[in-house]
N, C-alpha and C positions, 0 to 999 in steps of 0.2 A: 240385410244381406242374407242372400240365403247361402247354405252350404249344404252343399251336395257329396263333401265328403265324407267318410265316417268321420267321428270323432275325436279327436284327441284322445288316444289313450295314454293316462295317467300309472307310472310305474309304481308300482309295488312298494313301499317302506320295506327297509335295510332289518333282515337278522343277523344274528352271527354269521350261519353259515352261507350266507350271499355276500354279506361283508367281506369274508375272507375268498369267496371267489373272485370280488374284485380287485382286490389287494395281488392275488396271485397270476390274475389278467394283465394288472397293471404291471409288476414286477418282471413277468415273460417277455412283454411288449417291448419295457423301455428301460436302460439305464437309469437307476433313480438312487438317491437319496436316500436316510430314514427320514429327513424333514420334508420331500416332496412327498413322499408315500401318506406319511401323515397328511400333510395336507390336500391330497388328494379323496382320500379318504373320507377326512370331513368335509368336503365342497360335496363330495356325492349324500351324506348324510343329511346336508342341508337342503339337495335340490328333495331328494327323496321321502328323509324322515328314517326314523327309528321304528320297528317294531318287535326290539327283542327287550329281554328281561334289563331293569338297572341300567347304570350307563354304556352306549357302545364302547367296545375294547380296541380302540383306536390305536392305544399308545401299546397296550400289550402285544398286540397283533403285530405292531412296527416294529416291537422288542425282538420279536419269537420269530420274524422274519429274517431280521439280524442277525441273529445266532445259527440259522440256520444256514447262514452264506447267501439266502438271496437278495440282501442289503448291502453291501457293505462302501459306505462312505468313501476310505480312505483308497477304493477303488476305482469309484466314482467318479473323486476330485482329481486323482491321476488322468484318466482318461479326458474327462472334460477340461483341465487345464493344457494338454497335449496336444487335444483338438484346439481349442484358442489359440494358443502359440502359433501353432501350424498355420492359422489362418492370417495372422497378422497382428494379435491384440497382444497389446502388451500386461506389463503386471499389473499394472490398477484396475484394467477390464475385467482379467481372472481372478483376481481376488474378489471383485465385484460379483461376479457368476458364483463364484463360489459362496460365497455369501447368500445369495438368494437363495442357492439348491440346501442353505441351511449347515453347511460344511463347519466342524468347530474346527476356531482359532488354530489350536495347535498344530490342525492336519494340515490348515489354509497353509501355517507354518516352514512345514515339514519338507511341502513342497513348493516351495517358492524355487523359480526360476533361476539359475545361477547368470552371468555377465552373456556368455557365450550365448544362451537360449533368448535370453534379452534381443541381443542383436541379432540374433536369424529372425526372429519375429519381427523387430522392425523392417527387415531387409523384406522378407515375405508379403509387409503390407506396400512398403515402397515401392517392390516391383509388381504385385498385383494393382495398385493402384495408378500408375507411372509416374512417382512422385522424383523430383531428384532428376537425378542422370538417368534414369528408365524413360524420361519425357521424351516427346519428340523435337521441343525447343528448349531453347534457354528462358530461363523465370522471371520474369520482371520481380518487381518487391512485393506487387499484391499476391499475384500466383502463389509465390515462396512461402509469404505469411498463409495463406489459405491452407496449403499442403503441412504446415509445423502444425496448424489448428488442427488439421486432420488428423494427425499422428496425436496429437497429446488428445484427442478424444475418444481414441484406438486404445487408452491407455498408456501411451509411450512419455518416458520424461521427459523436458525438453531439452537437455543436452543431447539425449539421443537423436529426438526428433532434429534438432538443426544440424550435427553433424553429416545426418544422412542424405536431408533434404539438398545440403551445400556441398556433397560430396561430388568432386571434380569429374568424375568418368565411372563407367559401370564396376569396374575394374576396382576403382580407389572404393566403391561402398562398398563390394565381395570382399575385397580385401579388411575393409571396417568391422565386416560382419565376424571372422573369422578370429579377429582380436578379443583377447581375453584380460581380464583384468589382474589376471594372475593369481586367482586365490584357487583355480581346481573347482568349481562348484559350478561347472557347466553341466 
């Protein structure tokens, strides 16, 4: 096969100070983590390679990012569980994301969803999806079974999932949604 085009050009191996231009590309660009930055990081180190002194300063660089405020986690995981909720997922999905984007325990914690935010996110995914009394018909048993499966893979528990799915009129889940469980941690 012939190629007629130039070459493939082959980038440059990683020093410090390219390193941290990408670290600070990366960090402008997009919401992140201290564990996606690192891991970003080193995927670029691997397609690329190293050409500075000793080992890349991966983990320092993510430190020093940190400290500086262009990291911060525990801001991160607020924003990105705010966004899920909002869309429809439930707890187990956002703890799930959170977990990937590398979030510790404590913070996955801290902000866990109270009752209240629970149910507007089910409600959010039942009416974007028109699961329930958002349909345009009534459910036979497979339909119904199909829309709980949907919700418990949204993350949602299955009491929630079948309350909502089985709620009478749009009315009776607005009004579900809005019920709290009474402990204030909405």
């Amino acid at each position: 096969m012939i190629n007629h085009g130039s070459p493939k050009r082959v980038p440059k191996p990683l020093d410090s100070a390219r390193l941290e231009e990408l670290a600070l590309a990366y960090v402008a660009r997009f919401a992140t983590s201290r564990a996606k930055l690192e891991g970003y990081l080193l995927r670029k180190l691997r397609e690329r390679g190293w050409a500075g002194e000793g080992e890349p300063p991966v983990g320092a660089l993510a430190e020093r990012f940190e400290a500086a405020g262009y990291v911060d986690d525990t801001a991160y995981a607020r924003a990105k569980s705010g966004s899920l909720l909002r869309r429809g997922y439930g707890v187990r999905r956002v703890s799930q994301a959170l977990d990937a984007a590398g979030i510790d325990q404590a913070v996955r914690a801290g902000l866990r969803p109270g009752e209240g935010a629970q149910r507007r996110a089910a409600l959010a995914l039942a009416r974007k999806r028109r699961f329930g009394p958002f349909g345009a018909q009534p459910l036979d048993r497979a339909q119904r079974e199909r829309q709980v499966a949907a919700m418990l893979r949204a993350g949602h528990p299955l009491d929630k999932a079948r309350e909502l799915v089985d709620a009478p009129s749009v009315e009776a889940a607005e009004d579900w949604s809005l019920a709290s469980d009474g402990t204030g941690d909405d």
